[in-house]
PyMOL Python script that loads the backbone (N, CA, C, O; Angstrom):
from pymol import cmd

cmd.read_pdbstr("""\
ATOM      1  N   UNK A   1      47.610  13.142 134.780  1.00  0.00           N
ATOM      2  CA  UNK A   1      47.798  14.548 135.038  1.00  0.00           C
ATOM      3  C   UNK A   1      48.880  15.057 134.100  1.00  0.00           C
ATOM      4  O   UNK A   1      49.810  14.346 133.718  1.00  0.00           O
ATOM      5  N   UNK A   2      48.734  16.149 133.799  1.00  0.00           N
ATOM      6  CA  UNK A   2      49.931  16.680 133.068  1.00  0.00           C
ATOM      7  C   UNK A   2      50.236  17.857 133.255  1.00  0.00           C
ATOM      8  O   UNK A   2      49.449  18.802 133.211  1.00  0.00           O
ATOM      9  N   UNK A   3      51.608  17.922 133.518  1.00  0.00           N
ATOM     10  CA  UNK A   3      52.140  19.289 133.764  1.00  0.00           C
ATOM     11  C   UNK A   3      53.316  20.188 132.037  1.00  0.00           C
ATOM     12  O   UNK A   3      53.872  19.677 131.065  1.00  0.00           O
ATOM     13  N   UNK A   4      53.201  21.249 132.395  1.00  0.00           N
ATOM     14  CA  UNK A   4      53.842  22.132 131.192  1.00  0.00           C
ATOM     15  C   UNK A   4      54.568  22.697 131.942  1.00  0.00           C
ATOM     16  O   UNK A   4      54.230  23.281 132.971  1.00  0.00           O
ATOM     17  N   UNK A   5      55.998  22.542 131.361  1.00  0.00           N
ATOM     18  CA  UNK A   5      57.641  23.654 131.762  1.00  0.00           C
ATOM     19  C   UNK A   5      57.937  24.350 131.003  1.00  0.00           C
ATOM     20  O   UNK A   5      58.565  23.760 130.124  1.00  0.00           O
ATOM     21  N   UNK A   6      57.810  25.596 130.781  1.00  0.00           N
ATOM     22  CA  UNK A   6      58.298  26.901 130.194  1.00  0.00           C
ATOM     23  C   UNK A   6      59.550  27.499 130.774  1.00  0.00           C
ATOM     24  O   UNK A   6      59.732  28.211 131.762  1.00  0.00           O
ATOM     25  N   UNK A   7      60.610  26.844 129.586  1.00  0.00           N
ATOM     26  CA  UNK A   7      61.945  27.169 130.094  1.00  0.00           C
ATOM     27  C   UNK A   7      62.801  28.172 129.123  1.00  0.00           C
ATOM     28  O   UNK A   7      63.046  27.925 127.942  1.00  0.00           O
ATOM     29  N   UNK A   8      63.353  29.746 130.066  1.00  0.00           N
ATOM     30  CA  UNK A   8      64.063  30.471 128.729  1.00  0.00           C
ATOM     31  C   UNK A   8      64.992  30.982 129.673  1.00  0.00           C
ATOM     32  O   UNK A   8      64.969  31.027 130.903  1.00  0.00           O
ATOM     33  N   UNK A   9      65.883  31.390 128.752  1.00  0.00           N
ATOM     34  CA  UNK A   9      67.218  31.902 129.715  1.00  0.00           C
ATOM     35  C   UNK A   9      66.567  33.226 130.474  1.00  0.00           C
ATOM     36  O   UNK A   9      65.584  33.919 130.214  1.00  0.00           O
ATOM     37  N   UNK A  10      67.676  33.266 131.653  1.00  0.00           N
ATOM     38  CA  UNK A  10      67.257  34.601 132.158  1.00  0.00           C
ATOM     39  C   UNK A  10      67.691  35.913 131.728  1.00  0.00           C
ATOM     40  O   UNK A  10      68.398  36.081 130.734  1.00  0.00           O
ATOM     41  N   UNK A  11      67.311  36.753 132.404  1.00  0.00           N
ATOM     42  CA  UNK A  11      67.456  38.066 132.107  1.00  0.00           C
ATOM     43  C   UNK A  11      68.965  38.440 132.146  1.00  0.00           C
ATOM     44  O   UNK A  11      69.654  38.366 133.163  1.00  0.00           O
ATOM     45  N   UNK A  12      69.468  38.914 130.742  1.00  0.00           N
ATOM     46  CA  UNK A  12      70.982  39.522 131.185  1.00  0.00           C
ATOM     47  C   UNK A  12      71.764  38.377 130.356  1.00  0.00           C
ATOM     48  O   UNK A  12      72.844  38.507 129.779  1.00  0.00           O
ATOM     49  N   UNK A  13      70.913  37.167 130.442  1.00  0.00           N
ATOM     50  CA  UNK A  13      72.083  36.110 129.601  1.00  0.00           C
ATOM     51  C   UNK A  13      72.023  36.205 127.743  1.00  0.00           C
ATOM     52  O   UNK A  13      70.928  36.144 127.183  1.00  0.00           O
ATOM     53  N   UNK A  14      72.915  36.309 127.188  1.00  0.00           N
ATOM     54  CA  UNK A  14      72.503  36.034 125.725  1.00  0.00           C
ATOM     55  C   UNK A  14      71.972  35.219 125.028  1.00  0.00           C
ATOM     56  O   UNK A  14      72.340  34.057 125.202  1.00  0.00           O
ATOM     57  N   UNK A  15      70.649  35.551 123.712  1.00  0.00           N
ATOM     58  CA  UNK A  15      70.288  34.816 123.295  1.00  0.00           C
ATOM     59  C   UNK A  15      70.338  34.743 122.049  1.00  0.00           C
ATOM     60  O   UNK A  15      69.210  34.775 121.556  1.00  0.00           O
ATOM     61  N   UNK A  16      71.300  34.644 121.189  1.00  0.00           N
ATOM     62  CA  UNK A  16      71.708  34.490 119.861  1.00  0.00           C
ATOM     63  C   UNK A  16      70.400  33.954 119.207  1.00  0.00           C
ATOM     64  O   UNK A  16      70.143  34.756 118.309  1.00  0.00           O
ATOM     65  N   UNK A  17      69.652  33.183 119.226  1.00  0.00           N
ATOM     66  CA  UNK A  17      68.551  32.378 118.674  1.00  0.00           C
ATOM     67  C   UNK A  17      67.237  33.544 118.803  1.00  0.00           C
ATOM     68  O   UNK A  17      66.473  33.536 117.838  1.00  0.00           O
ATOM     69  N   UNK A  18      66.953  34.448 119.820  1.00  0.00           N
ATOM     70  CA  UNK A  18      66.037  35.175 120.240  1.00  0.00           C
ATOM     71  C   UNK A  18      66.449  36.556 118.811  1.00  0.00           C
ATOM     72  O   UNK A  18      65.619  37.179 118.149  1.00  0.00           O
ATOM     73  N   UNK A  19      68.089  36.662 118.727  1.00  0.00           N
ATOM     74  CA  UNK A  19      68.373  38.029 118.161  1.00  0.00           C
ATOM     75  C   UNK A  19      67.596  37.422 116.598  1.00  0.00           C
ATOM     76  O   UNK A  19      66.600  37.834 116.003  1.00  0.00           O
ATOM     77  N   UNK A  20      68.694  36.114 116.243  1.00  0.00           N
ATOM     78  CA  UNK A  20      68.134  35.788 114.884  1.00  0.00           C
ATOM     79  C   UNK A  20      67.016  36.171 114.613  1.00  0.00           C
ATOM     80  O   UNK A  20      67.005  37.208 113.950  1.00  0.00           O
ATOM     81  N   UNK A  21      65.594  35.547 114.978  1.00  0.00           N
ATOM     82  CA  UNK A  21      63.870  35.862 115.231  1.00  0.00           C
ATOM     83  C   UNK A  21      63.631  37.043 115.159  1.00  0.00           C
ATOM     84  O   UNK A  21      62.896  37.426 114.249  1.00  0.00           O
ATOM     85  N   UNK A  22      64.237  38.081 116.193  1.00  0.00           N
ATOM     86  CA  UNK A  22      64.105  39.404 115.506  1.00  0.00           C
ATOM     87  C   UNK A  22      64.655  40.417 114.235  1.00  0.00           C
ATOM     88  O   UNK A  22      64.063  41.381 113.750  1.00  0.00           O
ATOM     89  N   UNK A  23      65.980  39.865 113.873  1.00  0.00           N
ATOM     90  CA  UNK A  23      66.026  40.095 112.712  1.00  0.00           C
ATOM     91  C   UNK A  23      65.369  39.756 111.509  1.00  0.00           C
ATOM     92  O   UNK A  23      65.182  40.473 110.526  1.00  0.00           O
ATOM     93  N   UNK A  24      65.037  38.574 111.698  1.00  0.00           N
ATOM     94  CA  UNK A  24      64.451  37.895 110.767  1.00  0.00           C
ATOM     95  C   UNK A  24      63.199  38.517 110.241  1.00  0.00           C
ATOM     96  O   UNK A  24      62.813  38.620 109.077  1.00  0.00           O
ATOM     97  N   UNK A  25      62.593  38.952 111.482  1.00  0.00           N
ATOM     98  CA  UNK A  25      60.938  39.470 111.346  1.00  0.00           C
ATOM     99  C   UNK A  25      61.366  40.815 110.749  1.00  0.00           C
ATOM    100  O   UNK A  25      60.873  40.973 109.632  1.00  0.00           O
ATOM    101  N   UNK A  26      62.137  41.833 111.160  1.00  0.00           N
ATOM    102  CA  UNK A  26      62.754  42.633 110.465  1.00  0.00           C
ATOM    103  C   UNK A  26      62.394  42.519 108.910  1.00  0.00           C
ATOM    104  O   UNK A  26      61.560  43.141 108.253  1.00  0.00           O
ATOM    105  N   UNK A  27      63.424  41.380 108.488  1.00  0.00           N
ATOM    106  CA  UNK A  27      63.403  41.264 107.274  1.00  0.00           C
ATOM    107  C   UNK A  27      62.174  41.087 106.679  1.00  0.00           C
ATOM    108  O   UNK A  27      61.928  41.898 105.787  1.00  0.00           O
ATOM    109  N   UNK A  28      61.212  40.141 106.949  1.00  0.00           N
ATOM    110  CA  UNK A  28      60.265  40.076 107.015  1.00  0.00           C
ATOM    111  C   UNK A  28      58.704  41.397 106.798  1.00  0.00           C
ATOM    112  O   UNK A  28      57.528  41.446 106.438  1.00  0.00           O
ATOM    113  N   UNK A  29      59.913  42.309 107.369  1.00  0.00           N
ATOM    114  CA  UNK A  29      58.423  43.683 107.813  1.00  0.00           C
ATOM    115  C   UNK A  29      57.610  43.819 108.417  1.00  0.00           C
ATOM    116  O   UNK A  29      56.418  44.100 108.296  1.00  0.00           O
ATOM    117  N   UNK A  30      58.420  43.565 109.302  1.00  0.00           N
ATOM    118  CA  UNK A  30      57.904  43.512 110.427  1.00  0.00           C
ATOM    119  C   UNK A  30      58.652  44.579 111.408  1.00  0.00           C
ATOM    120  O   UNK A  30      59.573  44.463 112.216  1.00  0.00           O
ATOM    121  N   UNK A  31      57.909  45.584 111.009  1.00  0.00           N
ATOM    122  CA  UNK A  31      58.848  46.963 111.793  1.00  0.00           C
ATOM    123  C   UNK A  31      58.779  47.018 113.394  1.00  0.00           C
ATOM    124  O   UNK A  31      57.902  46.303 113.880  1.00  0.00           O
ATOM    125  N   UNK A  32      59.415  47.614 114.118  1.00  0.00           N
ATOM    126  CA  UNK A  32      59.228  47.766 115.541  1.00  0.00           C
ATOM    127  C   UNK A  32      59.216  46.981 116.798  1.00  0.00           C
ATOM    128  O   UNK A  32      58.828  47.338 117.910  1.00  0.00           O
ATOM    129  N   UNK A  33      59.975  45.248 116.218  1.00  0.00           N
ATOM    130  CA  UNK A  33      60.014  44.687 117.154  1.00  0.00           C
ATOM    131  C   UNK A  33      61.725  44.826 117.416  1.00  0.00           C
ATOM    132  O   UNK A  33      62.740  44.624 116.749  1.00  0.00           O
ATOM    133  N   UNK A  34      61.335  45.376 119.042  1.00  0.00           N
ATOM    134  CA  UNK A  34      63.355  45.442 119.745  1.00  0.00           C
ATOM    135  C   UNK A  34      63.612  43.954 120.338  1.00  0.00           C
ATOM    136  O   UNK A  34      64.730  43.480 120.543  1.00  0.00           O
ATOM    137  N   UNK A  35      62.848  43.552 120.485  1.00  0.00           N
ATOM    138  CA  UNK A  35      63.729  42.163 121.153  1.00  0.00           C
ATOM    139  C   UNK A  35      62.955  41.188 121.126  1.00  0.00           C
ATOM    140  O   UNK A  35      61.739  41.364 121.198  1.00  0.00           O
ATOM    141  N   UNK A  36      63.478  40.020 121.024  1.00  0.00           N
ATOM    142  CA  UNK A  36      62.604  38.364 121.003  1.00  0.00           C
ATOM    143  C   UNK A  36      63.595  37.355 121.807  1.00  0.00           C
ATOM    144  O   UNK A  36      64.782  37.096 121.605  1.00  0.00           O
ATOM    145  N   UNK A  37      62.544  36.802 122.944  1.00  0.00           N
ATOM    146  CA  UNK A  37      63.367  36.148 123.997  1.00  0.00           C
ATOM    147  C   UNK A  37      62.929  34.604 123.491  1.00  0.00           C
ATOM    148  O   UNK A  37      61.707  34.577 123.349  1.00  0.00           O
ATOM    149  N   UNK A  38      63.295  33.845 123.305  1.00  0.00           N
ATOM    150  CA  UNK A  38      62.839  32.101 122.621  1.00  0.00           C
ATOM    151  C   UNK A  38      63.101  31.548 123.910  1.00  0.00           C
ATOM    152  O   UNK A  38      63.848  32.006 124.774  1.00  0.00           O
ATOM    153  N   UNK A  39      62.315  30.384 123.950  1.00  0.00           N
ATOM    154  CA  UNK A  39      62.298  29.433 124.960  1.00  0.00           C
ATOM    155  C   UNK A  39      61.800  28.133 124.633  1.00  0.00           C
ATOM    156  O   UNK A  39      61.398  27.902 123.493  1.00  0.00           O
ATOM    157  N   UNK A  40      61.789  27.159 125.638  1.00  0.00           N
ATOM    158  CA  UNK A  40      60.871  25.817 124.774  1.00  0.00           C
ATOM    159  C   UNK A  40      59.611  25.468 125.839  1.00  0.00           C
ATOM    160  O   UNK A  40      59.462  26.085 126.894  1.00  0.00           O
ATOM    161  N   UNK A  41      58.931  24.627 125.490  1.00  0.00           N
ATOM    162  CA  UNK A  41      57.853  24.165 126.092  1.00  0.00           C
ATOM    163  C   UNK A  41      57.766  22.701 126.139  1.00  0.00           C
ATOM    164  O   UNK A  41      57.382  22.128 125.119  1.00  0.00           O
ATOM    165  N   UNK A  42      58.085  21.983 127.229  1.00  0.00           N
ATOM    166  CA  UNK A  42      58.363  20.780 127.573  1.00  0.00           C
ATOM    167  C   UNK A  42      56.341  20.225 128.306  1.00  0.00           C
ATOM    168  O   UNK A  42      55.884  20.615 129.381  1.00  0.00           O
ATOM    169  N   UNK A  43      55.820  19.573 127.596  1.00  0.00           N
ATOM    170  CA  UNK A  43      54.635  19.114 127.905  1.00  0.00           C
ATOM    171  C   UNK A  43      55.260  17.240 128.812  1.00  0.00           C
ATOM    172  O   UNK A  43      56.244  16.580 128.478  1.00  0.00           O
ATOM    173  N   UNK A  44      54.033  16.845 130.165  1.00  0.00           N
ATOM    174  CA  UNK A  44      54.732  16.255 130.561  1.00  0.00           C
ATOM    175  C   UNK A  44      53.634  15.393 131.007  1.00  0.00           C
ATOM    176  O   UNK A  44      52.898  16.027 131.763  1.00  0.00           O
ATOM    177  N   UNK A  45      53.152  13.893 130.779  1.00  0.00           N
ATOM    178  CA  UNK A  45      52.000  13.562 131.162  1.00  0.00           C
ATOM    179  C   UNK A  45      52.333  12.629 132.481  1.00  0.00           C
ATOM    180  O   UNK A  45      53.037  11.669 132.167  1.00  0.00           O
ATOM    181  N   UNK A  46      52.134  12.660 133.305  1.00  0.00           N
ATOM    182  CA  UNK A  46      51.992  12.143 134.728  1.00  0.00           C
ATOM    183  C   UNK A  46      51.427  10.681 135.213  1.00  0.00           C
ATOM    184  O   UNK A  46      50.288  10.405 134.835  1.00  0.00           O
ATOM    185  N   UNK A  47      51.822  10.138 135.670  1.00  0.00           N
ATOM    186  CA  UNK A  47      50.772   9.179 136.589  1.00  0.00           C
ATOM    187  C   UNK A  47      50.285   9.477 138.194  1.00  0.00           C
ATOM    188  O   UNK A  47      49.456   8.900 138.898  1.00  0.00           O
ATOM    189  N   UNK A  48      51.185  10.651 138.453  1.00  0.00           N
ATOM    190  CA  UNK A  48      50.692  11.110 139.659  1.00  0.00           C
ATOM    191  C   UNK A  48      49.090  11.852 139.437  1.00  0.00           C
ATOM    192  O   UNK A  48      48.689  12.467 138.448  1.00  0.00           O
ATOM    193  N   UNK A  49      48.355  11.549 140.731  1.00  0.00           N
ATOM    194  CA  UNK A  49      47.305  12.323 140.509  1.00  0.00           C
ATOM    195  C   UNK A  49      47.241  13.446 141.790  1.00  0.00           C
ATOM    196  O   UNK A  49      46.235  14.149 141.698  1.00  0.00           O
ATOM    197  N   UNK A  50      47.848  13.672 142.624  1.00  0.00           N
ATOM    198  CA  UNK A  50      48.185  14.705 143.791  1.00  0.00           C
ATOM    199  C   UNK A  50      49.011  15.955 142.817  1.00  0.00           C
ATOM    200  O   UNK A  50      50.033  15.702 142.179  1.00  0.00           O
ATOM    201  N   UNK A  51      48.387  17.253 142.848  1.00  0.00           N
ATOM    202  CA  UNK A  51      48.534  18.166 142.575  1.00  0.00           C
ATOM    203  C   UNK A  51      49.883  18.908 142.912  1.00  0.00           C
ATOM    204  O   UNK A  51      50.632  19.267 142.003  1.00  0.00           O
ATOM    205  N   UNK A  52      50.146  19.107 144.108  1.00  0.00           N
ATOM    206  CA  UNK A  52      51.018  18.926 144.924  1.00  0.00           C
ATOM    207  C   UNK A  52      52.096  18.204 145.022  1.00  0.00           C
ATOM    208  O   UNK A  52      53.195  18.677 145.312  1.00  0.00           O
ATOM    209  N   UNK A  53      51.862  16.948 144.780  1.00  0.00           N
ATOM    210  CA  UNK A  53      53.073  15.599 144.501  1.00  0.00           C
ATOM    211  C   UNK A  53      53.539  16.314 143.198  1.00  0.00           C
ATOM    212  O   UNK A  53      54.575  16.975 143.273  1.00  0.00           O
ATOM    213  N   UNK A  54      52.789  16.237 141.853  1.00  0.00           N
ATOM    214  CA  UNK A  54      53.245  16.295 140.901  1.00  0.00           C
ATOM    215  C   UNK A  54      53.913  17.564 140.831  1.00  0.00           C
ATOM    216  O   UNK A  54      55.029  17.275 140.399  1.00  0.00           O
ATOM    217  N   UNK A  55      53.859  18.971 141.033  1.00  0.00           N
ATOM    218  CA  UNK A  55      54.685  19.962 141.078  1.00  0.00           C
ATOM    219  C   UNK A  55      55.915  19.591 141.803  1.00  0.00           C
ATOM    220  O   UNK A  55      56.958  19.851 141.204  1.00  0.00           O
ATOM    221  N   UNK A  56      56.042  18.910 143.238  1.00  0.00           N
ATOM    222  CA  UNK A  56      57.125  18.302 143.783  1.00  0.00           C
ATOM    223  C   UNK A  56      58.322  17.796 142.443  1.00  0.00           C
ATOM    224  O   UNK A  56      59.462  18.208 142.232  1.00  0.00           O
ATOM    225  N   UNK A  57      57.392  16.625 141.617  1.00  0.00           N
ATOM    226  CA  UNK A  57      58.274  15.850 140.929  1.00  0.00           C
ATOM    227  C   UNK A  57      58.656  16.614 139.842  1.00  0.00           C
ATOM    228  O   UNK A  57      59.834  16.676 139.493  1.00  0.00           O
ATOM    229  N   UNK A  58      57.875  17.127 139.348  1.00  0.00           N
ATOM    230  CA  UNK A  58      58.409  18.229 138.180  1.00  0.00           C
ATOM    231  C   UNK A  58      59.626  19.450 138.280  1.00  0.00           C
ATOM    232  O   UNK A  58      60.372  19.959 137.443  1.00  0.00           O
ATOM    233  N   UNK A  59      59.484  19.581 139.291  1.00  0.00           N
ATOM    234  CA  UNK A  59      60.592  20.506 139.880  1.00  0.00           C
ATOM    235  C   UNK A  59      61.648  19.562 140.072  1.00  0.00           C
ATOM    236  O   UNK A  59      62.643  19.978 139.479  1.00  0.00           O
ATOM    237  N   UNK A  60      61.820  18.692 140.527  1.00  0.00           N
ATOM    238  CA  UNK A  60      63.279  17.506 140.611  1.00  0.00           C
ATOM    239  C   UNK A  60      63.138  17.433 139.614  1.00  0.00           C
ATOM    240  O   UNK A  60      64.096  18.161 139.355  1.00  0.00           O
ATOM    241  N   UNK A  61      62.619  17.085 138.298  1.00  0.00           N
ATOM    242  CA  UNK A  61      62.719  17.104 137.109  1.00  0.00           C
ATOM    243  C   UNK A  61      63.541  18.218 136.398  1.00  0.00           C
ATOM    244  O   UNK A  61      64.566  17.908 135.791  1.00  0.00           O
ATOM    245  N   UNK A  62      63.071  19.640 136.467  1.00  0.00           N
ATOM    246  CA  UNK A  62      63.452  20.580 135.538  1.00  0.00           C
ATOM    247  C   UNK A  62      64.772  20.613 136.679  1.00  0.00           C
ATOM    248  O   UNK A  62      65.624  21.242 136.051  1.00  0.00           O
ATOM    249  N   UNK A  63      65.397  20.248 138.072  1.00  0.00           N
ATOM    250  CA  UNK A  63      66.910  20.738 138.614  1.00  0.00           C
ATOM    251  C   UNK A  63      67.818  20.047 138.013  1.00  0.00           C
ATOM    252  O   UNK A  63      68.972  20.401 137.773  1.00  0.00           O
ATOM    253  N   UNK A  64      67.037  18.517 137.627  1.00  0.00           N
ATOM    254  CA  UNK A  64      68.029  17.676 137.732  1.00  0.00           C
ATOM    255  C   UNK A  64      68.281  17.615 135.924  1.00  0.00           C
ATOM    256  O   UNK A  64      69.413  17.389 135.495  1.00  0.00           O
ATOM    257  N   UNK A  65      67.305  17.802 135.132  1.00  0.00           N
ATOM    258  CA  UNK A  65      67.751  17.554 133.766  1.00  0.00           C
ATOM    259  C   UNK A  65      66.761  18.563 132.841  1.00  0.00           C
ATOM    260  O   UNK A  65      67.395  18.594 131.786  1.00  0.00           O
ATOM    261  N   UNK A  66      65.486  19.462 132.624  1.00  0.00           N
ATOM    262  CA  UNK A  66      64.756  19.920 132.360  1.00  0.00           C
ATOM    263  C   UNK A  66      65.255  21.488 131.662  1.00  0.00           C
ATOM    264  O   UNK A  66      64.962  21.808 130.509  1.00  0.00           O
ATOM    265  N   UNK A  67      66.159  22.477 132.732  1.00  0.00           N
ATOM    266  CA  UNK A  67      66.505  22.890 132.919  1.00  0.00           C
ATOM    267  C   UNK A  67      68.002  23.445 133.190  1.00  0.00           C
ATOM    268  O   UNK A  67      68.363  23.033 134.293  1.00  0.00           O
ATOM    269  N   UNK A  68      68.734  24.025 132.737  1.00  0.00           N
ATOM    270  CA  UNK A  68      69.608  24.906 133.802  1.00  0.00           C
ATOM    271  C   UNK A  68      69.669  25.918 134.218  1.00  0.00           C
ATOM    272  O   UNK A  68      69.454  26.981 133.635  1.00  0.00           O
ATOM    273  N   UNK A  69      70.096  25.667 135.734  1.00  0.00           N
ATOM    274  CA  UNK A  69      69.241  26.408 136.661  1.00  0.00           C
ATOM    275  C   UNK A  69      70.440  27.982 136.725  1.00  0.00           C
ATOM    276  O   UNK A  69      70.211  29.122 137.129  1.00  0.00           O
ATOM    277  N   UNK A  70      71.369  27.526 136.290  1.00  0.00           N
ATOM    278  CA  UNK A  70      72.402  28.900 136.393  1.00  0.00           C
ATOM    279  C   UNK A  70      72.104  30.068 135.423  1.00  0.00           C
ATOM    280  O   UNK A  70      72.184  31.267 135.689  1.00  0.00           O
ATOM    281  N   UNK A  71      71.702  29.429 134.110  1.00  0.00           N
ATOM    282  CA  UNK A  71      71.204  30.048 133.167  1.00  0.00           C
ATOM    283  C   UNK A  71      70.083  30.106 132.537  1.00  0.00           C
ATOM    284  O   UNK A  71      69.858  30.613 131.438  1.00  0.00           O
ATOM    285  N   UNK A  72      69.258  29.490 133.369  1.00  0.00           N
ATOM    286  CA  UNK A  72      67.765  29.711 132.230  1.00  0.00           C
ATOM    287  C   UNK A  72      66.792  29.594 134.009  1.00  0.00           C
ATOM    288  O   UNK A  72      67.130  29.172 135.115  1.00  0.00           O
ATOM    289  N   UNK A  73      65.617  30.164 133.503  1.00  0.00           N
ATOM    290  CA  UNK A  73      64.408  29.799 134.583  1.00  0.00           C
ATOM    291  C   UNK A  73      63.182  29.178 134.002  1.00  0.00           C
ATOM    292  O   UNK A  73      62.914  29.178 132.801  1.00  0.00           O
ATOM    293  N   UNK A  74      62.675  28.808 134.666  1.00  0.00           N
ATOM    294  CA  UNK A  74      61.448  27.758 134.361  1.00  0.00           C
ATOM    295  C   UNK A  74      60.175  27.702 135.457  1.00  0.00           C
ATOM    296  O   UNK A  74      60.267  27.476 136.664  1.00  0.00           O
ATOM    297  N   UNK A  75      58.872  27.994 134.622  1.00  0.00           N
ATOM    298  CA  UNK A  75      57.528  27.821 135.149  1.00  0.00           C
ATOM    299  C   UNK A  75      56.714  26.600 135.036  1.00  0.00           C
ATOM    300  O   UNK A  75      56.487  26.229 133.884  1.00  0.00           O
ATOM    301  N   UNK A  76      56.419  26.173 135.625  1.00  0.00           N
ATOM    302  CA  UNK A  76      55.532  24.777 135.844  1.00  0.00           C
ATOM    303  C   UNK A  76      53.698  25.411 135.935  1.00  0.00           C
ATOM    304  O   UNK A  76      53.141  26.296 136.585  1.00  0.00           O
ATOM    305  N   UNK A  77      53.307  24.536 135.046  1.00  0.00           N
ATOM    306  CA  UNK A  77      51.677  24.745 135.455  1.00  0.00           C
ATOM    307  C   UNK A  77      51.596  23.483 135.397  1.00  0.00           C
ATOM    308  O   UNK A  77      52.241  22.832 134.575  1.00  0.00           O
ATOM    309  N   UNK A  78      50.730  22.919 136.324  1.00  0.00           N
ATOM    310  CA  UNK A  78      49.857  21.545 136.663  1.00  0.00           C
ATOM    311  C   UNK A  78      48.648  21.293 136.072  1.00  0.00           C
ATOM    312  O   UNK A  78      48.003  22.100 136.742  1.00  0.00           O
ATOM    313  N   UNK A  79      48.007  20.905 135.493  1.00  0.00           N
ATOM    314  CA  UNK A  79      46.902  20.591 134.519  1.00  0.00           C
ATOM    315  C   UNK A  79      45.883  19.759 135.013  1.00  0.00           C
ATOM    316  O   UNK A  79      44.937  19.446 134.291  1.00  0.00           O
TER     317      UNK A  79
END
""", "prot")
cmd.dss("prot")
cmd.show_as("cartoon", "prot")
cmd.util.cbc("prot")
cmd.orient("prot")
């Protein structure tokens, strides 16, 4: 089974790396973009086969090391 974590800071926190990207595209010519939020994508292959179990473990996953939870949020899809 494999699950995907989509992790980006939240709303309100700064993202120096997100501003770069939009300047950049700027430079680029890329007219009219106001903001670019970056995040990463953590792919995760399983031996659980319970749907259910595995969202369980993935979530202790992204509290305990995946993630931080003060400053960033994170979506899980199960596969």
């Amino acid at each position: 089974m494999k699950a995907r974590v989509h992790v980006s800071l939240k709303t309100g926190v700064l993202d120096p790396q997100g501003e770069a990207i939009r300047h950049a595209l700027g430079s680029l010519g890329f007219e009219g973009v106001s903001g670019v939020r970056q995040g990463k994508l953590i792919e995760i292959e399983l031996a659980q086969t319970d749907p259910d179990a595995a969202r369980e473990e993935v979530e202790r996953m992204c509290k305990s090391l995946l993630a931080n939870p003060v400053i960033e949020s994170y979506a899980i899809e199960i596969a």
